[in-house]
FIKOLZA-1660 file (N, C-alpha, C; in steps of 0.1 Angstrom, whole numbers, plus 5000, padded with zeros to 4 digits):
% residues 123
   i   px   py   pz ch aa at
   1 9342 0577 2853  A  X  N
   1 9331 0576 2844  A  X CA
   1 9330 0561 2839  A  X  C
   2 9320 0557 2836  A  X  N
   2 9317 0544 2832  A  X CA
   2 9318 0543 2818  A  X  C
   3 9322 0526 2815  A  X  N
   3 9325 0527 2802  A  X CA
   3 9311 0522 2795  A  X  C
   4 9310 0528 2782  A  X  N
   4 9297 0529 2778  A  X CA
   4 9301 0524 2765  A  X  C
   5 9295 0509 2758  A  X  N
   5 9294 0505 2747  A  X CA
   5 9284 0511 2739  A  X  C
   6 9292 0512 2726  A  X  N
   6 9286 0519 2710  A  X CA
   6 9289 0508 2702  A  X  C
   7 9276 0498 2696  A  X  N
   7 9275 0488 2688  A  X CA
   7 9269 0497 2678  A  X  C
   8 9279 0492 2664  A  X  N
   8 9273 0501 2656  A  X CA
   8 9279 0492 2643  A  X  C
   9 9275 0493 2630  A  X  N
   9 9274 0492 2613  A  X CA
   9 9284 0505 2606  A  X  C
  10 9293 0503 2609  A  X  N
  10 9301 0515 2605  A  X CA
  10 9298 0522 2587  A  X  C
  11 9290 0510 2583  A  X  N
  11 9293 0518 2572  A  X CA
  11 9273 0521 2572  A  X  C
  12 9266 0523 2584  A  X  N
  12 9256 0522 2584  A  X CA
  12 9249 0542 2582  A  X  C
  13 9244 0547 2579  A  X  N
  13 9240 0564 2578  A  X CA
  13 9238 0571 2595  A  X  C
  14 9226 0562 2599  A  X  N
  14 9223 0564 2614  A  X CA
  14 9231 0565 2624  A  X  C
  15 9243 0549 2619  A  X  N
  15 9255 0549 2630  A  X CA
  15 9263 0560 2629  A  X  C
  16 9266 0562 2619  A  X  N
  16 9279 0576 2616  A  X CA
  16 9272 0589 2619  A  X  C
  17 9259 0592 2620  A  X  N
  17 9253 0602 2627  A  X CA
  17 9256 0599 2645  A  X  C
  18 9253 0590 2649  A  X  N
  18 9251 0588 2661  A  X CA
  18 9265 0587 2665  A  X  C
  19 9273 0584 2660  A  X  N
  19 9286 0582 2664  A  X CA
  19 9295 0600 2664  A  X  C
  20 9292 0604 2654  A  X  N
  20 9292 0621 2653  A  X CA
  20 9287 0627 2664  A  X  C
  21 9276 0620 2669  A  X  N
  21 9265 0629 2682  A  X CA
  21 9274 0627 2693  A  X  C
  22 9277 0614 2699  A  X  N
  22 9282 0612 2705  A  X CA
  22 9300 0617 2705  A  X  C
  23 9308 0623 2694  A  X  N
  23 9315 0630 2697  A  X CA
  23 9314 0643 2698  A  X  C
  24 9303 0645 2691  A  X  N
  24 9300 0666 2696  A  X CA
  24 9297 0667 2711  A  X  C
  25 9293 0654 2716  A  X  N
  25 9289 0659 2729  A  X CA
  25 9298 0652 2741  A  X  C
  26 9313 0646 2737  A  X  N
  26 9323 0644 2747  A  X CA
  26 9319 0634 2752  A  X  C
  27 9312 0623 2746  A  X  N
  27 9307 0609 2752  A  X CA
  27 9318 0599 2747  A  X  C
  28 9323 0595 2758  A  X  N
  28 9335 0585 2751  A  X CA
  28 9328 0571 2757  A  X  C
  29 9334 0562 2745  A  X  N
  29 9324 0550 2741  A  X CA
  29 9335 0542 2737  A  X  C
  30 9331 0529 2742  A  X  N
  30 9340 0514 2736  A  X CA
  30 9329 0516 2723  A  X  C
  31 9340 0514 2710  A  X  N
  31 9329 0511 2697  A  X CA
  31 9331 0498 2695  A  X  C
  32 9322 0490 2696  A  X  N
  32 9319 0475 2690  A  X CA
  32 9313 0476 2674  A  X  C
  33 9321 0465 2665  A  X  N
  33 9311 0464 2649  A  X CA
  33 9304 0455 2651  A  X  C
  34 9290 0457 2651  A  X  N
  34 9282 0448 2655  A  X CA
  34 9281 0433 2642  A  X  C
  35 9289 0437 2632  A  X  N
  35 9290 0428 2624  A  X CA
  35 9300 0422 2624  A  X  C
  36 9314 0421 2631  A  X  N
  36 9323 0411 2630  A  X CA
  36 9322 0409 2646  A  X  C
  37 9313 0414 2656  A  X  N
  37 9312 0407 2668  A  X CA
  37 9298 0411 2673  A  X  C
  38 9292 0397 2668  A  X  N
  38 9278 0395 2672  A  X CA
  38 9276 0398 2685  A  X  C
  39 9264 0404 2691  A  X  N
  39 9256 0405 2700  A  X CA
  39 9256 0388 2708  A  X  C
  40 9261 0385 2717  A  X  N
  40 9255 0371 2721  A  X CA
  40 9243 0370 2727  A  X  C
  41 9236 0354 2731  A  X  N
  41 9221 0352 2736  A  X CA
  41 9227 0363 2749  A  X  C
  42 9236 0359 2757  A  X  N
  42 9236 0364 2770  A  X CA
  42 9237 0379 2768  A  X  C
  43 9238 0388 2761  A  X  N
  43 9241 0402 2761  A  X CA
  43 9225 0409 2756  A  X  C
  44 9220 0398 2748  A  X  N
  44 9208 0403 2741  A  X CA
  44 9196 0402 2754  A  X  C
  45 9196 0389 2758  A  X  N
  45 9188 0389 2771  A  X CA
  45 9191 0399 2776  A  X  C
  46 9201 0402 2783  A  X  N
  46 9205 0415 2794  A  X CA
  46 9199 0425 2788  A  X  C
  47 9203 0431 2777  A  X  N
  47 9200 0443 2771  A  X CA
  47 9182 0446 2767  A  X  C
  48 9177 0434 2758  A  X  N
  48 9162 0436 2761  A  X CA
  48 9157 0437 2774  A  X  C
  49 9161 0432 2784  A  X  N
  49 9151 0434 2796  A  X CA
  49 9158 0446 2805  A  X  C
  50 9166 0450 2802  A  X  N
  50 9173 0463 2807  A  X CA
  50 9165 0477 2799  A  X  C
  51 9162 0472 2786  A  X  N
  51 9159 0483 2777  A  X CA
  51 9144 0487 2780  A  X  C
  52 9138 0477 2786  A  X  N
  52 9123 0475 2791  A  X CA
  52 9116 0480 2776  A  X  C
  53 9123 0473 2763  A  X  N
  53 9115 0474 2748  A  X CA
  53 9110 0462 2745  A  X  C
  54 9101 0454 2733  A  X  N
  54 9098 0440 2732  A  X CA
  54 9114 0438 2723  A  X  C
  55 9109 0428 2723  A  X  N
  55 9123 0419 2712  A  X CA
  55 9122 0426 2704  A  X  C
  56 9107 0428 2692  A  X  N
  56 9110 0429 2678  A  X CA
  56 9115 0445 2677  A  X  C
  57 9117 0456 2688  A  X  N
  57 9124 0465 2684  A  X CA
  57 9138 0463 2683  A  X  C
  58 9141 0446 2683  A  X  N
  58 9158 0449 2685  A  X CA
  58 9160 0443 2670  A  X  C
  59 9149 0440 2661  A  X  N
  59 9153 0438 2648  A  X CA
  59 9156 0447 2635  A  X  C
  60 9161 0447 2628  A  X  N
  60 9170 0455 2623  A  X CA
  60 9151 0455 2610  A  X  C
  61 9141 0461 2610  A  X  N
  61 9131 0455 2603  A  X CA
  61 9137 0463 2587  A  X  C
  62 9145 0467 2584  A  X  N
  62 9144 0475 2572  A  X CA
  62 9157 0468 2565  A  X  C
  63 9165 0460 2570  A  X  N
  63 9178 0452 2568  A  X CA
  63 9173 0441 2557  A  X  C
  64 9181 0438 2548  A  X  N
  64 9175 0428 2533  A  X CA
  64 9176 0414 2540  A  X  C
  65 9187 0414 2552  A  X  N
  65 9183 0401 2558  A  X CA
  65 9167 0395 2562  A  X  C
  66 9165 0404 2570  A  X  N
  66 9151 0406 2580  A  X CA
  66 9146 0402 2567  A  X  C
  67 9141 0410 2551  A  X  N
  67 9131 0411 2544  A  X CA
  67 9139 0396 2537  A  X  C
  68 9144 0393 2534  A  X  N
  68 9147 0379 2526  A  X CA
  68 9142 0368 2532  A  X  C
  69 9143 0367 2543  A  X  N
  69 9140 0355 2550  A  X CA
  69 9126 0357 2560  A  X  C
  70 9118 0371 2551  A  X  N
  70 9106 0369 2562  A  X CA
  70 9106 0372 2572  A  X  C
  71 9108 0374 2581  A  X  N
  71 9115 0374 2595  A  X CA
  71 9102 0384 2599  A  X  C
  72 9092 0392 2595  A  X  N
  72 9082 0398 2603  A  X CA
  72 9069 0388 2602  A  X  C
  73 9069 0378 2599  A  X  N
  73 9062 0365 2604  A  X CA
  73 9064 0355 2614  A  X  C
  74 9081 0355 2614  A  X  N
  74 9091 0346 2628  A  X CA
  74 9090 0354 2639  A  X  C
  75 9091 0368 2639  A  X  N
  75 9087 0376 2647  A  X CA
  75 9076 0377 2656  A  X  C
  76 9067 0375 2651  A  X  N
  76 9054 0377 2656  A  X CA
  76 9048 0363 2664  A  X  C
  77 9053 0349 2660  A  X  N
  77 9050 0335 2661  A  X CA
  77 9064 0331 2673  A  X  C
  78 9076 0336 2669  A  X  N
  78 9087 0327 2679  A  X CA
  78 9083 0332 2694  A  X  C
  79 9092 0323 2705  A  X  N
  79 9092 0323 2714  A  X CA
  79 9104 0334 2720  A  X  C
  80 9104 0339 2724  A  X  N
  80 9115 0353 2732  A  X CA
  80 9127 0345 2731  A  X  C
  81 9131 0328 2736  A  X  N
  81 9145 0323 2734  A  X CA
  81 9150 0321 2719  A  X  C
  82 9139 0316 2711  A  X  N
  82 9139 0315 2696  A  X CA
  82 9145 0328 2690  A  X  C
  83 9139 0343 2694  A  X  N
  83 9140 0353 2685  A  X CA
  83 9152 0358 2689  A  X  C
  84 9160 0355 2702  A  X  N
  84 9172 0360 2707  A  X CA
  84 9180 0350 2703  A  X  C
  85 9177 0340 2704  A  X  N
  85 9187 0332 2694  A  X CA
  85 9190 0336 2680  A  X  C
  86 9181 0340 2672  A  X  N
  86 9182 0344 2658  A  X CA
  86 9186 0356 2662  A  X  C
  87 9191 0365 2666  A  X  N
  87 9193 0378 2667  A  X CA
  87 9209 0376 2668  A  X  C
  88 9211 0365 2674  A  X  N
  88 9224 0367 2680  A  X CA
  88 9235 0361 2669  A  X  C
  89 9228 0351 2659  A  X  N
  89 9232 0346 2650  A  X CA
  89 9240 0360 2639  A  X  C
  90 9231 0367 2636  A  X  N
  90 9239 0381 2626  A  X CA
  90 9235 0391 2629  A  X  C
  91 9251 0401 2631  A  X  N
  91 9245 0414 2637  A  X CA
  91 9241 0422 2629  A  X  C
  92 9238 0421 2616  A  X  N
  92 9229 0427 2605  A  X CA
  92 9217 0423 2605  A  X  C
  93 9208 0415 2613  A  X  N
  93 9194 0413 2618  A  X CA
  93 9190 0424 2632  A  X  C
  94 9200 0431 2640  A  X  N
  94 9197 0437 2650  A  X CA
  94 9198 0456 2648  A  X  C
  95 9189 0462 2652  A  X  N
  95 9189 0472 2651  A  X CA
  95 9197 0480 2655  A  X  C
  96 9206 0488 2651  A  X  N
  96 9217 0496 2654  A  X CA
  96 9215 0512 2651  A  X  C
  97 9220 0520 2658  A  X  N
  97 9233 0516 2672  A  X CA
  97 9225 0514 2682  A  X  C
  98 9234 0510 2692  A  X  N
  98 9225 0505 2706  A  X CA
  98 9241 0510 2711  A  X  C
  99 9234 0518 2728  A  X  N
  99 9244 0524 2736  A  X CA
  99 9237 0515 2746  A  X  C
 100 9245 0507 2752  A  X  N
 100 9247 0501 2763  A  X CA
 100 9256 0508 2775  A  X  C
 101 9247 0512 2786  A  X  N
 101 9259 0514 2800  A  X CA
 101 9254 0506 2809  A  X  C
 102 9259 0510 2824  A  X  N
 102 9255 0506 2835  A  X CA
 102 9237 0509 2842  A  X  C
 103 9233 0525 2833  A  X  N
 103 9219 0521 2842  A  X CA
 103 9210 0519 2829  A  X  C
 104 9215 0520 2816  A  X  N
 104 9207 0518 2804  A  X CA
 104 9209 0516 2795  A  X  C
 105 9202 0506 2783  A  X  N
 105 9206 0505 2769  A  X CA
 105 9194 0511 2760  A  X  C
 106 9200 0521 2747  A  X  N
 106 9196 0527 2741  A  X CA
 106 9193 0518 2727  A  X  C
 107 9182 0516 2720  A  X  N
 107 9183 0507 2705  A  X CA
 107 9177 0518 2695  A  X  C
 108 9185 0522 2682  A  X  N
 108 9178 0534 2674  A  X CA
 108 9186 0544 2680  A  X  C
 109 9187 0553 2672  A  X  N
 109 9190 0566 2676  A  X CA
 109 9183 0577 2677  A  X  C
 110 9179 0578 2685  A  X  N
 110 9170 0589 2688  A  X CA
 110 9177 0602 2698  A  X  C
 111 9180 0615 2690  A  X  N
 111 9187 0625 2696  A  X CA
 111 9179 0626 2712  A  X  C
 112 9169 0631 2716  A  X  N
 112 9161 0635 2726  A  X CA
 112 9162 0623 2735  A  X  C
 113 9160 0613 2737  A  X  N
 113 9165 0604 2740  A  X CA
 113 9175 0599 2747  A  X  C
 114 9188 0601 2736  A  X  N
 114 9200 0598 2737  A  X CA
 114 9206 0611 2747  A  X  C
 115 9199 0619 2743  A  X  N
 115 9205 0634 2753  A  X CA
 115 9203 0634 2766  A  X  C
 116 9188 0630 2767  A  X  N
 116 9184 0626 2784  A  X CA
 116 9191 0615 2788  A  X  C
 117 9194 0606 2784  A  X  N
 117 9200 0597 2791  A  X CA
 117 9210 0593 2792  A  X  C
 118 9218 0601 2786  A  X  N
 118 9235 0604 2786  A  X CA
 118 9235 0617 2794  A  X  C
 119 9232 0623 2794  A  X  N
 119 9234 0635 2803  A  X CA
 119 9231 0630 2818  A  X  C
 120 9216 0623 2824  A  X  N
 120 9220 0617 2834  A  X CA
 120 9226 0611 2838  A  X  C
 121 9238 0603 2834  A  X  N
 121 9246 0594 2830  A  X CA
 121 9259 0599 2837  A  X  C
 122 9257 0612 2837  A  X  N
 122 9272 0618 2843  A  X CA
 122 9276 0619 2852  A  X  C
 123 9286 0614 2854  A  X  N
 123 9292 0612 2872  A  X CA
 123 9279 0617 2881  A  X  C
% end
């Protein structure tokens, strides 16, 4: 079986749901905290264009960071290296959890989702 990264905000509601899901259903996961180990440019590149989502789903838009600093104006105006740069800077600007494997990365938790494409996932 492949190893399948779980970036998550542990003290986040969604994450501790999603991380629950993921053990009712026997999915074993490297857990990453996405806040003492940022996302880098090179992981964010991979994973947006893997995820085939735009950038601004990978912003955390409801996070006091995002809203303090504006950031749904930077969003809309930066350039794709600009916004993955700022993403990579704090992992409390990026949307969590995100399941990263070998044929896919998941951003948000979405049960229906998360069930199709962990179940194809299996050996």
């Amino acid at each position: 079986m492949e190893n399948i990264l779980f970036l998550q905000y542990p003290k986040c509601g969604t994450c501790q749901k999603a991380a629950k899901w993921l053990s009712n259903n026997n999915v074993n996961v490297v857990v990453r905290d996405i806040t003492t180990k940022n996302p880098t440019v090179a992981e964010l590149t991979d994973w947006i264009t893997r995820s085939g989502k735009p950038i601004n789903k990978f912003f955390n838009t409801s996070g006091r960071i995002y809203k303090e600093q504006n950031l749904k104006d930077v969003v809309k105006t930066a350039s794709p290296e600009e916004l993955i740069k700022l993403l990579s800077t704090n992992g409390m600007l990026v949307k969590r959890p995100i399941v990263v494997s070998d044929k896919f990365v998941l951003v948000g938790f979405d049960e229906s989702e998360w069930a199709e494409s962990l179940s194809q996932s299996r050996f």
